[in-house]
KOLGUSE-458150 format. One line per field, with one value per residue (C-alpha): residue in three letters; chain; x, y, z. Coordinates in steps of 0.1 Angstrom, whole numbers. Layout:
aa = c(ALA, ...)
ch = c(A, ...)
u = c(X, ...)
v = c(Y, ...)
w = c(Z, ...)
END
This chain:
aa = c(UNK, UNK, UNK, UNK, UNK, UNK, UNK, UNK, UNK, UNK, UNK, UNK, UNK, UNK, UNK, UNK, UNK, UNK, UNK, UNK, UNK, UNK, UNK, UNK, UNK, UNK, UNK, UNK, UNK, UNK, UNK, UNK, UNK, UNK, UNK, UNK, UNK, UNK, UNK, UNK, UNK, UNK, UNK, UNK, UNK, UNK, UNK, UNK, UNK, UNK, UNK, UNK, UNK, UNK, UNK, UNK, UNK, UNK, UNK, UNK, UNK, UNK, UNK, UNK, UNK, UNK, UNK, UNK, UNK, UNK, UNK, UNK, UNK, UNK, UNK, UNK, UNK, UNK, UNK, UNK, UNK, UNK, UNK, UNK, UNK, UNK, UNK, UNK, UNK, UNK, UNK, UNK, UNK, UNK, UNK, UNK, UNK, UNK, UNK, UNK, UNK, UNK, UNK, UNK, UNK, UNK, UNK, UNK, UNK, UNK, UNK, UNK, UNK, UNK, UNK, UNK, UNK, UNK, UNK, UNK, UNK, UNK, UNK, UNK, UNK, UNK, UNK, UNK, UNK, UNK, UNK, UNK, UNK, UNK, UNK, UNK, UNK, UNK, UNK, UNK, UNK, UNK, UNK, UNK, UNK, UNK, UNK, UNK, UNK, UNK, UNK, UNK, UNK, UNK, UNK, UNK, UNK, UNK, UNK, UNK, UNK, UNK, UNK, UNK, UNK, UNK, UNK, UNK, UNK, UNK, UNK, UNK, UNK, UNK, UNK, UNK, UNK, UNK, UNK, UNK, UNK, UNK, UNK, UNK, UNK, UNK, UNK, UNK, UNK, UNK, UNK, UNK, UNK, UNK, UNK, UNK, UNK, UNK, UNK, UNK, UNK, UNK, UNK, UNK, UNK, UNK, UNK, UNK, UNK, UNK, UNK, UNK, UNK, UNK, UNK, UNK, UNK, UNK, UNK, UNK, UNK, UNK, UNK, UNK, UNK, UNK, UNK, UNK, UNK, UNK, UNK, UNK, UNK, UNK, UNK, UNK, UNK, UNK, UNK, UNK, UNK, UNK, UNK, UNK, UNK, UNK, UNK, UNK, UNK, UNK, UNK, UNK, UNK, UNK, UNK, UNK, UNK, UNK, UNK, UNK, UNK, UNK, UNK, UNK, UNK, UNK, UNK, UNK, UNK, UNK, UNK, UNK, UNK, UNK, UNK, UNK, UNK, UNK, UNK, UNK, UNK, UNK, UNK, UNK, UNK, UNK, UNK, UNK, UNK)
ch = c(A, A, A, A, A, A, A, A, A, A, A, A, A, A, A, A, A, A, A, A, A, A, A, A, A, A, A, A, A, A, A, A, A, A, A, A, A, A, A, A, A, A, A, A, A, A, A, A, A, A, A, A, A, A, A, A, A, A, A, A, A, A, A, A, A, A, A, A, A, A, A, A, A, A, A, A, A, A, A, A, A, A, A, A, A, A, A, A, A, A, A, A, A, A, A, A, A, A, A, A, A, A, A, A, A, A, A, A, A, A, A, A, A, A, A, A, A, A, A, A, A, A, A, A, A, A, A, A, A, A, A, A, A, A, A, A, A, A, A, A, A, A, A, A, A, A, A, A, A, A, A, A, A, A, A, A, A, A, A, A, A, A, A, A, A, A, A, A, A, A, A, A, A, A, A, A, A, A, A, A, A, A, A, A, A, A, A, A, A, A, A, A, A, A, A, A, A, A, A, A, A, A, A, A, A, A, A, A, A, A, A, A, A, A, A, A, A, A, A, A, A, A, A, A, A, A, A, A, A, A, A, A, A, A, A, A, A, A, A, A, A, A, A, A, A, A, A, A, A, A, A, A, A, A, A, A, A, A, A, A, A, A, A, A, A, A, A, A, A, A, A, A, A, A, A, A, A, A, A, A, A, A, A, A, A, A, A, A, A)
u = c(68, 75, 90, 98, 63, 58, 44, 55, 52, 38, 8, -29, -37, -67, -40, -23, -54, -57, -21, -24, -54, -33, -8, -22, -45, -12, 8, -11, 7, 13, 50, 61, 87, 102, 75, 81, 54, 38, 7, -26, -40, -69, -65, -61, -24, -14, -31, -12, 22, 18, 5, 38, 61, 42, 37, 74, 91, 72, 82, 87, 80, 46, 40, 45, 24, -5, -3, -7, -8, 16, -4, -43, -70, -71, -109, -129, -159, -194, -173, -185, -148, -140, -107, -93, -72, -78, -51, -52, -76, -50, -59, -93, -89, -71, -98, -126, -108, -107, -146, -153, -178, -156, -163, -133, -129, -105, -97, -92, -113, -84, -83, -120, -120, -91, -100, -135, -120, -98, -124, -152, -122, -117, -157, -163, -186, -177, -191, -155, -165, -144, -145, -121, -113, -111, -153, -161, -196, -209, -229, -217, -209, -209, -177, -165, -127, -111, -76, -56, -23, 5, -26, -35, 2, -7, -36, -37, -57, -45, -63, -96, -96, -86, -113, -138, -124, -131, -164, -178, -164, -185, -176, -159, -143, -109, -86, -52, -33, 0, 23, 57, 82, 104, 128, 134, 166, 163, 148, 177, 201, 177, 184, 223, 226, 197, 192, 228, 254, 237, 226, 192, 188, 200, 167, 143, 129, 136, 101, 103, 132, 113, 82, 105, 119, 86, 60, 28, 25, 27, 41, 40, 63, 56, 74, 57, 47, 35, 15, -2, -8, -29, -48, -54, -76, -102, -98, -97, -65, -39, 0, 20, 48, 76, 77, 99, 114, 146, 155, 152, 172, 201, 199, 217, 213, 187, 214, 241, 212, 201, 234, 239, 204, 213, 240, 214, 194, 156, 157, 184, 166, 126, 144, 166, 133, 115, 138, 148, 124, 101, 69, 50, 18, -10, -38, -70, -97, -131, -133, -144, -180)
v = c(-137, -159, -140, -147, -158, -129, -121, -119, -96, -115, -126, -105, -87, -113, -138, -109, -102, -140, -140, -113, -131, -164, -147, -128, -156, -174, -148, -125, -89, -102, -91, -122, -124, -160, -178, -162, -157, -184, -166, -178, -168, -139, -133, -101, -109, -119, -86, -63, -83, -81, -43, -35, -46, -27, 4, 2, 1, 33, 54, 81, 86, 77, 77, 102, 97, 76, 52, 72, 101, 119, 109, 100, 126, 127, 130, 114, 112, 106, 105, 71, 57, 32, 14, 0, -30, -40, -67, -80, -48, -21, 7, -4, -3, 31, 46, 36, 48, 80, 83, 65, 46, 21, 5, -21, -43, -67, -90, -122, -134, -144, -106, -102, -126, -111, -77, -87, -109, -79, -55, -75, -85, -44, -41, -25, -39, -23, -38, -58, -70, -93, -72, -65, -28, -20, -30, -14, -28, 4, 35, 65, 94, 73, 82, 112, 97, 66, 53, 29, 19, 3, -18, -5, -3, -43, -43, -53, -23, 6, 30, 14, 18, 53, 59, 37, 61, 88, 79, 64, 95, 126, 157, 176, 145, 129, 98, 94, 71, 51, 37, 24, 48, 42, 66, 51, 46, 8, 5, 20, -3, -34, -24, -22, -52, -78, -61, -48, -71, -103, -103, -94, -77, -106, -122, -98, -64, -35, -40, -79, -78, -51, -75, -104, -87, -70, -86, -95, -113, -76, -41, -12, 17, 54, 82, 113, 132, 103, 94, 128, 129, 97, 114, 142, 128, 121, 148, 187, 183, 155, 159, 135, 138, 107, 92, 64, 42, 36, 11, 35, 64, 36, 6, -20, -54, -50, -52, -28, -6, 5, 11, 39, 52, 61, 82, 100, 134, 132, 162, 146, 114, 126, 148, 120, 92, 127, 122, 90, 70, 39, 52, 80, 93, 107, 137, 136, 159, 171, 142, 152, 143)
w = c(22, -7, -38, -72, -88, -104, -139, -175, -197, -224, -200, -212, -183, -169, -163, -145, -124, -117, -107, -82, -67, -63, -52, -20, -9, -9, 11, 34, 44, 81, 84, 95, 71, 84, 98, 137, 149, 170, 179, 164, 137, 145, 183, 191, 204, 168, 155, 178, 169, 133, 136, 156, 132, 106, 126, 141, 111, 100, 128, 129, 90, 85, 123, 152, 184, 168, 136, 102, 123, 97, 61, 80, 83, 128, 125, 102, 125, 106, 73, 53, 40, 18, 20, -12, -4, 34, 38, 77, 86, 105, 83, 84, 121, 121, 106, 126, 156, 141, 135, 100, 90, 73, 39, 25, 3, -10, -37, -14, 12, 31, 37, 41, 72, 85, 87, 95, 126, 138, 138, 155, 179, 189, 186, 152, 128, 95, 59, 47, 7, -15, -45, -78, -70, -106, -108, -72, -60, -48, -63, -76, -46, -14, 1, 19, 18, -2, 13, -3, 11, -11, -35, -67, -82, -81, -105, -140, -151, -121, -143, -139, -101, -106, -125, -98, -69, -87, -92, -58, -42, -32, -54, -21, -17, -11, -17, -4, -21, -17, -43, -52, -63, -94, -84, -51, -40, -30, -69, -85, -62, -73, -108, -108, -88, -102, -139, -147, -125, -121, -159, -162, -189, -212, -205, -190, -188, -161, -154, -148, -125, -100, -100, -94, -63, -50, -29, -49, -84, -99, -90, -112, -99, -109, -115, -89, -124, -142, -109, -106, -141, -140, -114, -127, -158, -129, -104, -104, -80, -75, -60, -47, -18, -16, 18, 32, 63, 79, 51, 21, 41, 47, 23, 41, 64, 94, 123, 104, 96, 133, 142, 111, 114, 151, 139, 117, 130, 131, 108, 85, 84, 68, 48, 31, 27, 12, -17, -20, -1, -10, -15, -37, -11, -35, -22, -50, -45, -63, -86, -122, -129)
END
């Protein structure tokens, strides 16, 4: 992943939008952080490698036996489901094993081929879109269930696809959500060492250093309140639960951090990424008419 192109804060938020779109057609989610993997493009043997080191650096706190099986519904059969954000098509995949009718869309096409390779590869046929999530392309109370998984922090208008969840849902419906936190500990480490050692805030904002160390063009972080609270001008209920991984519960160097984190209780370990860890998990339901 290539970092450091990032936005301003004196760009209008079109350019921002355009940005982001550069940005991911540029640099696909596929985990391969250093150009490792040799695999080509679209087999299934390059899915099932770039979905382990996703899925193994979530266990055990997003997943226990199956992937998501902590934070996903375990049956969704029948349920239409529309997936904000597909990326290379794993939680696209992981909810069509679990019954859905699967819906996606994303704002590159590089995605869209992806996750519409991967799932004809493990023989689902879902409709995959290349679509602006903050204009969705579909009618009002389609969907049973929305998911959205670390995407709409990286929009120029976040509220806007609030707002469209809210209103392609079902009224007993239900989105689950997933954004950065701003009271993470790896954000508040970022912060002393990039904005308040290295000089930052001679030149920048607080804001500008996170997006210049976060992947994408753009990344808002919430606080859990302010979160809910943007939620809750579209939905009778919203709360929010901070979830993490091995690297927000011990905040150092891959091969040091193993060797720590084995030292660490189970127990001790989701109870410390509860507080401190990466991500704020959202639960919306009966979206305001």
């Amino acid at each position: 992943m290539k970092l450091g192109d990032s936005r301003s804060h004196l760009q209008g938020l079109d350019d921002v939008q355009h940005g982001n779109l550069s940005w991911w057609s540029e640099n696909p989610m596929t985990y391969d952080w250093h150009g490792e993997i040799s695999l080509t493009p679209g087999t299934r043997e390059w899915f099932n490698e770039i979905d382990h080191r996703f899925v193994d650096a979530s266990r055990p706190y997003l997943t226990s036996q199956r992937p998501f099986d902590r934070i996903m519904p375990d049956d969704l059969q029948g349920k239409r489901v529309l997936e904000v954000g597909c990326g290379m098509g794993l939680h696209s995949l992981e909810l069509a094993r679990r019954g859905a009718q699967v819906h996606a869309v994303d704002l590159t096409d590089r995605a869209v081929e992806a996750t519409r390779a991967r799932m004809k590869e493990f023989g689902f046929d879902p409709e995959i879109r290349c679509a602006d999530a903050e204009s969705l392309p579909y009618d009002s109370c389609e969907f049973d269930f929305v998911w959205s998984w670390g995407v709409i922090h990286h929009s120029a208008r976040t509220t806007r696809i609030v707002r469209e969840i809210a209103r392609v849902l079902k009224p007993q419906g239900e989105a689950r959500v997933m954004v950065y936190n701003r009271e993470a500990r790896i954000v508040r480490l970022t912060l002393l060492r990039r904005y308040i050692l290295s000089g930052d805030f001679m030149r920048r904002s607080p804001d500008e250093t996170l997006w210049r160390c976060s992947d994408g063009y753009s990344a808002r972080y919430y606080h859990k309140e302010q979160f809910e609270d943007l939620f809750r001008g579209f939905f009778e209920d919203a709360s929010c639960v901070t979830l993490g991984q091995e690297c927000d519960v011990v905040p150092l160097p891959r091969q040091i951090r193993g060797m720590i984190a084995s030292q660490i209780s189970m127990k001790r370990k989701l109870a410390i990424a509860s507080r401190v860890g990466g991500f704020l998990f959202l639960t919306a339901s009966h979206p305001l008419s």
